[in-house]
N, C-alpha and C positions, 0 to 999 in steps of 0.2 A: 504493500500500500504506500510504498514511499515515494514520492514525487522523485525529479532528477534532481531537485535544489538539494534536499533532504540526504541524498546519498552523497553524491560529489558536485558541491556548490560551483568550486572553482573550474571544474570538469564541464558543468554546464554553459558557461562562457563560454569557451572554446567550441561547443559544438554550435553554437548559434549560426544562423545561417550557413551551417556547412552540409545538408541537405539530409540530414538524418531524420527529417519526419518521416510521418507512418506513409507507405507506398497507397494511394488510392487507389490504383488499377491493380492490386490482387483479383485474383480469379475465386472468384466466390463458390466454386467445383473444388478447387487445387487446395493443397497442403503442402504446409510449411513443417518438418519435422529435425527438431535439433536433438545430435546424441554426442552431451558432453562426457568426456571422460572422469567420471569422480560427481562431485555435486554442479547443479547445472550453474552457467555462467552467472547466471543474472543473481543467483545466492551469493556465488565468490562475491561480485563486485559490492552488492548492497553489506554484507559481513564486514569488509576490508573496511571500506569507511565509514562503518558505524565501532568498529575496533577503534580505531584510529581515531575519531572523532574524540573531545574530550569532554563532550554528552553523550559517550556511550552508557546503553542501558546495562547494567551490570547482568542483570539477566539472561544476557544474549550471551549463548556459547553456543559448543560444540552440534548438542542437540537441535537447535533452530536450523542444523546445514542438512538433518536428517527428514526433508521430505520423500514424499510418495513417487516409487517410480515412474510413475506417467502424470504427468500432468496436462491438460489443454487446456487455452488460453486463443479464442477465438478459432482460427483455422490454423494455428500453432500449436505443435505436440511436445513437448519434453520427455524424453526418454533416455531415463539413467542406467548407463549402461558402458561397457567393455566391447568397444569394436574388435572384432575378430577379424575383416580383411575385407575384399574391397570385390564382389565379381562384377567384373565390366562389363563381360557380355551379356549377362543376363542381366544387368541395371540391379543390382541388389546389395547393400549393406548388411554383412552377416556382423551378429551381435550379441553378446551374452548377458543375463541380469548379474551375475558373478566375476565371471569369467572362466575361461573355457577349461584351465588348470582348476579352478575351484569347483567341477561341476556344473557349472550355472546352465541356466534354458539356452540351449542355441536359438535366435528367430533370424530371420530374413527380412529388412522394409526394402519395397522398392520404388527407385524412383524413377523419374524422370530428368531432374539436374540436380550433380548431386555437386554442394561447395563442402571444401575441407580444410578446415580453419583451426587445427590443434595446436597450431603453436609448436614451440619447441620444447625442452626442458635445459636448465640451468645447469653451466658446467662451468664450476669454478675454479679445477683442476689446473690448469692449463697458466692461472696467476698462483705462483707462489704464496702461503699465507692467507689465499683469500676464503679460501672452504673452512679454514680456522677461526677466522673473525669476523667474515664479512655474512650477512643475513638476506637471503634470499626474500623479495615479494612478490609471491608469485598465488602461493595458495592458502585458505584460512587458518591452517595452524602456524602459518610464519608470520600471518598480522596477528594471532595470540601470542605468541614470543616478541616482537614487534611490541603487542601491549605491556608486556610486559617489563621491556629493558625501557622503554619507557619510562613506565613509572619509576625505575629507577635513577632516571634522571632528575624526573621533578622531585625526589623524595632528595638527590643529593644537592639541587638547588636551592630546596626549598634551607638544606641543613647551612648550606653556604650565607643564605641570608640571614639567620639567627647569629649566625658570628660576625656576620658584618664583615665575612672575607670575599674580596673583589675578585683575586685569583684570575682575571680577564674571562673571557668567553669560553663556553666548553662548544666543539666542531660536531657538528653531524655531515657526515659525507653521503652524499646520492650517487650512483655510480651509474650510469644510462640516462641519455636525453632525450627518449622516445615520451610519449603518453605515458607511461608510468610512472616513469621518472621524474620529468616536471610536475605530475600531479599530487603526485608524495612529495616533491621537497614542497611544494605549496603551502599539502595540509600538515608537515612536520611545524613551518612557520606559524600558523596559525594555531597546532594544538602546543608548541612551545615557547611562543611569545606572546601572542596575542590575548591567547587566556589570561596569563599573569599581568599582564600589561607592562612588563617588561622585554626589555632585549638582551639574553643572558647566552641565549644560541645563537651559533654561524652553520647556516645549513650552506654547504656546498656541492651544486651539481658539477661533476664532471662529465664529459661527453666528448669520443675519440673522434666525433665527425667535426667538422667547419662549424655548422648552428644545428640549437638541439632545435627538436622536432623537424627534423631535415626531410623524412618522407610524408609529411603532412602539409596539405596546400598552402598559402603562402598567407590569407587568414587566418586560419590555424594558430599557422607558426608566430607570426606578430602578434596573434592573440595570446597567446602561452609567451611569447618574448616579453612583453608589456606587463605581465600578471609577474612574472620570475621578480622583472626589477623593481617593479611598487612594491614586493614584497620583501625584497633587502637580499633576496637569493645570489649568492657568490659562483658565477657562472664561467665555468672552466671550460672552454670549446679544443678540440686539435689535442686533446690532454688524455694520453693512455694508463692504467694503470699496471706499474710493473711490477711490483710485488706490496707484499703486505707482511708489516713487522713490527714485533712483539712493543708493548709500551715502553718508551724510556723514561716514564716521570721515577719519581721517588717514591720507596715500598709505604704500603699502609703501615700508619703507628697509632692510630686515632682509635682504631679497634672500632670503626663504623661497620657494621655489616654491609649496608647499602655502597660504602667505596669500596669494601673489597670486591662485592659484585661487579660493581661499575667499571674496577681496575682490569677484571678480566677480558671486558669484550672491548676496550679502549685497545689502540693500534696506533700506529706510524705508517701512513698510507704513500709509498713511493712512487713518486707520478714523473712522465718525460712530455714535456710539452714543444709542438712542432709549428712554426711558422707556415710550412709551406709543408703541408702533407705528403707531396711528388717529389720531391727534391731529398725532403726530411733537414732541410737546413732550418737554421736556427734553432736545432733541438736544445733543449735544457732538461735538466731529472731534478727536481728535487721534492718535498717531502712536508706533506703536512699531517698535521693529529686529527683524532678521528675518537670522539669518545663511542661512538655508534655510528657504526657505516654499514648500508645498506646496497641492496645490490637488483638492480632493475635491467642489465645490459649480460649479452653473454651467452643468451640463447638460442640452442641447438638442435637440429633432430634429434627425437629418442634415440638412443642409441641401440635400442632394440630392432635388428638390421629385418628382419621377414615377420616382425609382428602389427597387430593392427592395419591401417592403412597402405603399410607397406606388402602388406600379403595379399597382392594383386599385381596384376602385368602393367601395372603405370610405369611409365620410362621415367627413370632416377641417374641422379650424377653419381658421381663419384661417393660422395657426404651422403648420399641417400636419400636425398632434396629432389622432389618431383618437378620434373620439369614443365613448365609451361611458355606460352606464348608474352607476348608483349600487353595483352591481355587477361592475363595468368586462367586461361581455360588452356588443357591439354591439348597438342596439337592434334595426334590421334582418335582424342575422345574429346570433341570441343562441349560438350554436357556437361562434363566436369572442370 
């Protein structure tokens, strides 16, 4: 029941006029059927930022993500479920309630065009340190961890202002300038300063392209550009991250529970920043703090080579990335 403002305030700006209304010429015969992997999209996203939010209902957990497998919603179906592989020629999405190693009901829907939008999964391997410190947001138990080291922030701010120690800013770092990226560092600004009516956090997006929101139209992008810097957002473009390493402040002595938690997931974030991306000249490396650094950038195909989507004759690269047109429907199968 929640409106768009309600969910993602700052998210709803961005989409204004960028042509997401509801389609009027739907085929009043046809059906629209979505089969998220896990709980269906539209929970992730309402969950994430009502987490997040610093009017979260405390009652909202884990159980609110466990609805009904089927849901309809006009000529919209929801169906939770475990794709099992893709047959082309017979236009059909084979499926399990479980999945197929657990038992579950094999079914078959078929369609007529079918879109495949699973994303990828987060591989943090590949940066040194960063599967150690850095916090993936991607699915609801990492914006409850998320809520959690949170609060550990505001619980060690709030300890910092009883002593009347200035100690400067504590850094949160965003690591991806896509949609996710800019939208988190937005509502970090807003659940970490604006509540208190202080400015005691430096939220830092970093982003390895030119400008963040680089594949989103040029609205978009000025619209999320313009929101970043009303918001005080320290905007890092051309800037990679190369590894991630251990804190070097000074050991807890204070016998705070809340800092030695806090001391744990705090890091030294290694960054090399590039002038000219093609050349790579004017690179520089150096190194900012990170009491809480999050990670939005970095995603990969499953790495599961013949399951789900990929257990069908669609033409894949190398990565295992389905190939498509300049229009991203398949050359072979322009349906899909």
């Amino acid at each position: 029941d929640a409106s768009l403002e309600e969910v993602a305030p700052t998210f709803a700006s961005l989409l204004e006029g960028s042509g997401t209304g509801k389609n009027e010429g739907r085929s009043e015969s046809g059906g629209l059927s979505l089969l998220p992997r896990g709980l269906p999209d539209l929970t992730n996203l309402m969950g994430s930022f009502q987490i997040l939010s610093s009017q979260a209902d405390n009652d909202f957990n884990e159980k609110d993500g466990d609805k009904d497998k089927k849901v309809e919603i006009d000529d919209v179906t929801f169906v939770r479920g475990q794709v099992e592989g893709i047959d082309v020629k017979n236009q059909q999405v084979v499926m399990s309630t479980l999945g197929k190693k657990n038992g579950g009901e094999i079914n078959a829907i078929d369609y007529d065009a079918l879109v495949i939008a699973t994303g990828g999964e987060i591989s943090l391997d590949a940066i040194p340190g960063a599967s150690k410190y850095a916090l993936p947001f991607y699915t609801v138990d990492q914006c409850f961890e998320l809520k959690r080291r949170l609060s550990l922030v505001d619980n060690y701010l709030g300890e910092k202002r009883k002593r009347q120690n200035d100690g400067g800013k504590e850094s949160v770092v965003v690591v991806g300038g896509g949609y996710s990226g800019v939208e988190l560092a937005l509502n970090l600004v807003d659940r970490l300063n604006a509540s208190s009516g202080r400015k005691d956090v430096e939220v830092t997006l970093v982003h390895r392209g030119k400008q963040v929101l680089q594949y989103a139209t040029e609205h978009n992008r000025n619209s999320g550009l313009e929101r970043l810097k009303a918001a005080g957002v320290n905007i890092m473009t051309s800037t990679s991250v190369e590894e991630i390493l251990p804190w070097e402040g000074e050991a807890t002595t204070s016998g705070s529970l809340t800092l030695d938690a806090l001391n744990k997931q705090k890091c030294i974030v290694k960054l090399s920043s590039s002038t000219d991306k093609d050349t790579n000249e004017g690179d520089s490396t150096f190194s900012i703090p990170a009491t809480l650094l999050l990670w939005t950038a970095g995603a990969t195909p499953t790495s599961d080579r013949n399951t789900g989507i990929r257990n069908s004759i669609l033409p894949r690269d190398v990565m295992g990335r389905i190939l498509t047109s300049p229009t991203l429907n398949v050359k072979e199968h322009p349906n899909v």
